[in-house]
N, C-alpha and C positions, 0 to 999 in steps of 0.2 A: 487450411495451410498448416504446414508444422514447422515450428523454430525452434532448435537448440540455440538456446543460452550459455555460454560460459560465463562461471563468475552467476550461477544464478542464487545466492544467494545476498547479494550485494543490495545495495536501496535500490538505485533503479533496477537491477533485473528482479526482485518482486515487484515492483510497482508496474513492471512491463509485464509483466508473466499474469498478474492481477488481469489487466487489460487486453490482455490476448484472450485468456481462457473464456473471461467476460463474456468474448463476441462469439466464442464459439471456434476458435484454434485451437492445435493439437500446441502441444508448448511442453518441452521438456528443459529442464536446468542443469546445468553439470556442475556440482556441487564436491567441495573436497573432503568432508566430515558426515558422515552417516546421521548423526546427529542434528544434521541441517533439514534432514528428510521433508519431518512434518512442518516445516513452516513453508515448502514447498508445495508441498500435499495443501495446504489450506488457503495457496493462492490458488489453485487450480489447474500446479505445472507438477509434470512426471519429473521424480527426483532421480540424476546420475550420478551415483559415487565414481567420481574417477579425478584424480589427482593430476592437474596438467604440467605439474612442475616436476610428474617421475615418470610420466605414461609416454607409450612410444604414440607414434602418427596411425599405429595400424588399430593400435588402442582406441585412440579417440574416434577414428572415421566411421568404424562399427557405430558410433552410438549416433553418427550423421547421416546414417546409409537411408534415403527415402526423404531427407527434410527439405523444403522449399528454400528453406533459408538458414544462415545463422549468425549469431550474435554477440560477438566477444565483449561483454561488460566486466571483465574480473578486472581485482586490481590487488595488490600487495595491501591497500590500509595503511588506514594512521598507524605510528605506532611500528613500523613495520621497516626496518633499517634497507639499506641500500641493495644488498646483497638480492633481495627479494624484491626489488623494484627491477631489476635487472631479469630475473627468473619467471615471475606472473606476470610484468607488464608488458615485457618483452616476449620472453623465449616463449611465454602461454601463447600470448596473442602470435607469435610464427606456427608454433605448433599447430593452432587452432586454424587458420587458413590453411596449411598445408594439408591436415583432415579431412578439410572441405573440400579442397579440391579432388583429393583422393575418393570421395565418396561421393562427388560429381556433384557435390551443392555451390551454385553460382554465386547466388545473391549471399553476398557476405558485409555486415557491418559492424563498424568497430568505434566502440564510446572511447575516445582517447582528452587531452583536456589541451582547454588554451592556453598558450605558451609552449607547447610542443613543439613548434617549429621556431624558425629562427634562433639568432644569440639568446643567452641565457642571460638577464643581467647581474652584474658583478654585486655580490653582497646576499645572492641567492642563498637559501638554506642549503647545505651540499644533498644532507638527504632528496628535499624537493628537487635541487637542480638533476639529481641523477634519475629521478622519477619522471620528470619533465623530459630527458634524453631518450629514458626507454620507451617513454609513450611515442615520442617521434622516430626511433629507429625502428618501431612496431609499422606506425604507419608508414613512414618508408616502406617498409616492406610487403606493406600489404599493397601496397599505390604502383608498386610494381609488378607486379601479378596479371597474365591475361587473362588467366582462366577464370580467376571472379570477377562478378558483377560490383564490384564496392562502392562504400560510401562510408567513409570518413568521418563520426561526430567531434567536433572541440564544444564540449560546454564549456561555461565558465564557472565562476566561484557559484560549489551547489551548495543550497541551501535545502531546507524541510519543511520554509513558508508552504501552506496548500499551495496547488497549482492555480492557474486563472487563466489558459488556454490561449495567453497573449505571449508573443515572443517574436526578437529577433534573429534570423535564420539569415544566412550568407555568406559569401567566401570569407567575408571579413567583415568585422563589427567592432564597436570598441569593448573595451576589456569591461565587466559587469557580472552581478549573480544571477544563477537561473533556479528556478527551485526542481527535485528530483522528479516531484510530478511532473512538469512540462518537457522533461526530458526524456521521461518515458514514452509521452504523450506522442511527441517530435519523435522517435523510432517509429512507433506504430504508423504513423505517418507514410516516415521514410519504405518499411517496408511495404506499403500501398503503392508508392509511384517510384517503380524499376525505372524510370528515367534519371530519378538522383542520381545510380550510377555514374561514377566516374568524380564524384564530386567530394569536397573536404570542405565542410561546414562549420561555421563557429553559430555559438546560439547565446544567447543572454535572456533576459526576461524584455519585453520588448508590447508591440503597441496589434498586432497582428496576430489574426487564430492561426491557429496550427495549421491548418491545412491548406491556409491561402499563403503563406509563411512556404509548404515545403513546396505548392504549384510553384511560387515567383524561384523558385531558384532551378527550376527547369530550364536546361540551356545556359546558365551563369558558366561564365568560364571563356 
């Protein structure tokens, strides 16, 4: 199988790229800094210089043209004002589905976080609340789409504890951390069982293996 990565230079798209190459996938990252190359190259994923916040759709597709699937994990970062929470977390991830579609790849999924949907409540950090906004008008938008196959991740607060292959998976959970392993873990999963399609998952760290975690949510909804 091959998956383009956006955002693959982020914690979990290495820890996912690790794990792909691992099994023996083709696994490339689109990456914005040339510079990033070799820490790509040494998880085991083909590095893409291409900038999603200047690159047009005909730009990106080219680099999608032949992949089974793909994976919007970028994200603007700490650190990283308002302006640019609107541009990667957003405008990237529209971009980056509209590619797919153009370059005829179905299975598309997208690491967005919980608290995306619904009110935002009052007292929120504005930076975060605007971050929080563009990850849900992302997924709106992807949720609206027929041509892809989706599936919608909301982790919660990530942590860098190692993983431990226990988690909570389903439309709704209570608010909790998950660590970046187990949410790597939980994609590789997800793109196993084309049945998630259609589905918007939240995950926390939880009591359940991963894989019995992404079967039980077959059919939820």
């Amino acid at each position: 199988m091959r998956i383009v990565i956006a955002g693959g230079h982020g914690q979990i798209a290495l820890r996912l790229e690790r794990l792909l190459s691992a099994r023996g996938d083709e696994v490339a990252g689109v990456v914005r800094r040339p510079e990033q190359a070799g820490d790509l190259l040494a998880a085991g994923a083909e590095p893409v210089v291409c900038d999603l916040e200047s690159a047009s759709v005909e730009d990106v597709a080219k680099y999608l043209e032949g992949a089974d699937a793909a994976v919007f994990a970028a994200g603007a970062g700490p650190g990283s004002g308002a302006a640019r929470k609107e541009t990667v977390d957003h405008a990237a991830a529209v971009l980056f589905a509209d590619a797919s579609e153009a370059a005829g790849v179905r299975r598309f999924l997208i690491v967005s976080a919980m608290g995306a949907e619904g009110e935002i409540p009052e007292g929120t950090d504005p930076v975060f609340a605007t971050y929080l906004r563009a990850k849900g008008a992302a997924d709106a938008n992807v949720r609206g789409r027929g041509g892809l196959d989706w599936t919608v991740l909301r982790p919660g607060m990530l942590t860098n504890d190692p993983g431990t292959g226990l988690v909570e998976l389903a439309e709704r959970t209570e608010r909790g951390p998950i660590t970046r392993d187990d949410v790597a873990a939980v994609l590789v999963a997800l793109l196993d069982e084309p049945r998630t399609a259609g589905r918007t998952l939240q995950l926390v760290n939880g009591a359940t293996p991963v894989a019995e975690s992404v079967r039980a949510t077959v059919g939820q909804g």
